[in-house]
Every structure is written in structure tokens, then in C-alpha cells.
C-alpha positions as CSV (number, residue, x, y, z in Angstrom):
1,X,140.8,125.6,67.8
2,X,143.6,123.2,68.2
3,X,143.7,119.1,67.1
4,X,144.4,118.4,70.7
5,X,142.0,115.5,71.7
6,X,141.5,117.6,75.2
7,X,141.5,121.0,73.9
8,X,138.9,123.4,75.0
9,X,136.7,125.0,72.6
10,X,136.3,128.5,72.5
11,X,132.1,129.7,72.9
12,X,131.1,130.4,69.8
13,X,130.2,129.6,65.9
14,X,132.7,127.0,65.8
15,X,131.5,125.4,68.8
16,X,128.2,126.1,68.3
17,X,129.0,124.0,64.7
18,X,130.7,121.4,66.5
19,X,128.3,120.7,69.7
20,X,125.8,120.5,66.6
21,X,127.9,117.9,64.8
22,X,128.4,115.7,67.7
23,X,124.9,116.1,68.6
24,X,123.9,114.9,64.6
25,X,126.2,111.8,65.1
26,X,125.0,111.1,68.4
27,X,121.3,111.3,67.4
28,X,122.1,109.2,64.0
29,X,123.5,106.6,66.5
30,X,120.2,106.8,68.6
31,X,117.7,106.6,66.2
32,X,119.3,103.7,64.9
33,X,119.1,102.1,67.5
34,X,115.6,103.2,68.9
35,X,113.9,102.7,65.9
36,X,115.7,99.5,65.3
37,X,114.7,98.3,69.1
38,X,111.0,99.8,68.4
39,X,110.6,97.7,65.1
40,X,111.5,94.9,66.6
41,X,109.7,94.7,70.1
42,X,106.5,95.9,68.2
43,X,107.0,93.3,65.4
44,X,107.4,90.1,68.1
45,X,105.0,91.5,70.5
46,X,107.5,91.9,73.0
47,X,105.8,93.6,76.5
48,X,106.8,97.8,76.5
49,X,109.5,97.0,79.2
50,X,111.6,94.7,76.6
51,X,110.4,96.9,73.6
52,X,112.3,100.2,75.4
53,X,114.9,98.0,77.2
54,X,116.3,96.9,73.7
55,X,115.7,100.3,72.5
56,X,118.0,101.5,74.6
57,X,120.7,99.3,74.0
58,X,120.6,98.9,70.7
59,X,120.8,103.1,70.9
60,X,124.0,102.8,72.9
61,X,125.3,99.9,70.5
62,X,125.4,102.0,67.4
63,X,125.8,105.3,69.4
64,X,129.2,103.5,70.2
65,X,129.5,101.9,66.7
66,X,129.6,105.2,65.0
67,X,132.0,106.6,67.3
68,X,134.1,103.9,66.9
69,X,134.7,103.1,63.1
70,X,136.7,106.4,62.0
71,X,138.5,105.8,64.9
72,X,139.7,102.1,64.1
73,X,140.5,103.5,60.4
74,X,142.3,105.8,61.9
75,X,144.5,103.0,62.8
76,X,143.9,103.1,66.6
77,X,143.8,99.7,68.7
78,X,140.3,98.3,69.6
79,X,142.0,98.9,73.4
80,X,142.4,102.4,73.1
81,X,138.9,102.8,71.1
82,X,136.5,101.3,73.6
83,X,137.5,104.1,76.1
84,X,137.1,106.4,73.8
85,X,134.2,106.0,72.2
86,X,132.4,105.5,76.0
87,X,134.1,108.8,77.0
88,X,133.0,110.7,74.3
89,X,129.7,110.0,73.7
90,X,128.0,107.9,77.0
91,X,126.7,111.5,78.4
92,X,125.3,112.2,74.7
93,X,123.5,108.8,74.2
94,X,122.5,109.0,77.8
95,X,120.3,112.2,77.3
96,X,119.4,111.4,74.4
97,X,117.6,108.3,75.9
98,X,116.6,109.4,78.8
99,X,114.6,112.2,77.2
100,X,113.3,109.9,73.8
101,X,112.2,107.1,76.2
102,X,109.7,109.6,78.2
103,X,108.5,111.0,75.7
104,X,107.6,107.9,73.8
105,X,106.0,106.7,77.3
106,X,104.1,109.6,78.1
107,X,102.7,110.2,74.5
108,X,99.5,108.7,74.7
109,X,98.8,105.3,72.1
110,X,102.2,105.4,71.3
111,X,103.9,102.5,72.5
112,X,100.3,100.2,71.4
113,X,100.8,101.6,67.9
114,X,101.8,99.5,65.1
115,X,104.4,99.5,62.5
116,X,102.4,100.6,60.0
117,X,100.7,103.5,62.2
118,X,101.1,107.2,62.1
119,X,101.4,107.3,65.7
120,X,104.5,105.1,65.8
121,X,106.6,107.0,63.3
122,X,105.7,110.4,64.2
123,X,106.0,109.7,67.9
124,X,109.6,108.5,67.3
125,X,110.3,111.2,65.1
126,X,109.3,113.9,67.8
127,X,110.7,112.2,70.5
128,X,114.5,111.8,68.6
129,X,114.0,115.1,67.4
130,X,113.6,116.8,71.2
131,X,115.7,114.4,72.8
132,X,118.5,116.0,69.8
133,X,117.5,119.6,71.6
134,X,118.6,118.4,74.8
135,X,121.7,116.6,73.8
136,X,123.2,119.8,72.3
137,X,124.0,121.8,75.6
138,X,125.2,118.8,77.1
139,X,127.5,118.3,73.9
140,X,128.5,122.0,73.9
141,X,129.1,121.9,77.6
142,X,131.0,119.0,77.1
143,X,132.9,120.2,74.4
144,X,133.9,123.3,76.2
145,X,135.6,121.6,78.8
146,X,137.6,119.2,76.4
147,X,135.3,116.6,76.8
148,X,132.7,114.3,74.7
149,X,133.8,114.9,71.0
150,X,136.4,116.8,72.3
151,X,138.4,113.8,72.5
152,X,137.9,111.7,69.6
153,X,137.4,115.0,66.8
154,X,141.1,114.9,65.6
155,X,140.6,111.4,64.6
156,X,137.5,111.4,62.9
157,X,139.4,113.3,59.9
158,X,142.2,111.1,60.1
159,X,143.1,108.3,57.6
């Protein structure tokens, strides 16, 4: 494996390990967020449609977020780190919410539950947790092809 931000990763344990790191960032980013827009949309009443809409984007805003703060330690330019961060992880987050948001839809009671209901944690919990399972092909794929994590890795260890 080689620093290059666009190297390709050869199949296999390491990228196997790393396809499973960026998938952990990019579901830490994600459940943030979703929890984050669930709590709040359930706690002001907000209609479903709002609840999942800020969801959403408050997944992609720390999704992002996450990406971006090693990256601005690392000493690169907010200019250079927007691109970046949306290259690397917009497929990622874009999964992961596609996949979360259905589920959390299509299980039944879930989106009427309240904050201090079973049914609201645990359907969260399953849903982030499956959406993660489909992130991590799309991350290895990614990977594979210098792409996604690819090209922010060499500065996430860099200070």
C-alpha cells in the first residue's frame, strides 16, 4: 500500500481493514447526524418529512465534519478540504442514508415513537447498523479504485 492519495488498494486484509475504517467513520458521521435530526424533529413535533429531511442533512454535515478536521490539522486550506472531504465520502454518506431512511420508514411505529421509547432507539440502532453493511462494499469498491478514503487516508495520520 502506498501514501498516494489515489493509490489503489490491493483486495485483501488491508483493504478489507481499511473499507471497514472508512465505513466506521462514515457511520459515526451518520449516526450523528440521524440521531441528532431524529431527537430533534421528534422533540418539536416536526411532521416525518422535516424529521428525515434534517436527518439527512445533519448526517451529511458531520459525515463531512469528520472528514474534514484531521484534514485542516493537517495544515491543508479550507479550499482544498471542501473537495475533498465531498469526494471521499458523498457516495458513503449517500448509502448510508438512503438505506437508514427506508428502514426507519418502513419499520412499522417507528417514526410515531417517542424519545423515551424502545422503538425509537432500537429502530435507529438497526437501521445505522444495516445501512453500515451496505456502506462497506461501496467503501471497498471505492477504495479499490483510488477513490473515497482513498484520497484523504495519507492525511488523516498527518500532523
Amino acid at each position: 500500500m502506498t501514501d498516494h492519495p489515489h493509490a489503489r488498494y490491493d483486495t485483501g486484509e488491508s483493504l478489507n481493514r481499511l473499507a471497514l475504517s472508512a465505513t466506521v467513520h462514515c457511520l459515526t458521521g451518520c449516526a450523528i447526524g440521524e440521531v441528532l435530526g431524529m431527537v430533534i424533529g421528534t422533540a418539536f413535533g416536526w411532521s416525518n418529512g422535516a424529521t428525515i429531511v434534517a436527518s439527512i442533512v445533519l448526517a451529511f454535515f458531520f459525515g463531512y465534519a469528520l472528514t474534514s478536521l484531521p484534514l485542516l490539522r493537517a495544515g491543508l486550506s479550507p479550499r482544498r478540504v471542501v473537495p475533498l472531504a465531498f469526494a471521499s465520502d458523498t457516495l458513503s454518506i449517500t448509502t448510508m442514508e438512503i438505506v437508514d431512511t427506508l428502514i426507519i420508514v418502513l419499520i412499522p411505529g417507528a417514526m410515531a415513537a417517542g424519545l423515551a421509547d424502545a422503538l425509537f432507539w432500537g429502530s435507529l440502532a438497526v437501521a445505522l447498523l444495516i445501512a453500515g453493511g451496505f456502506a462497506f462494499p461501496v467503501n471497498r469498491w471505492l477504495l479499490a479504485r483510488g477513490k473515497g478514503h482513498a484520497v484523504v487516508h495519507q492525511y488523516h495520520h498527518a500532523h
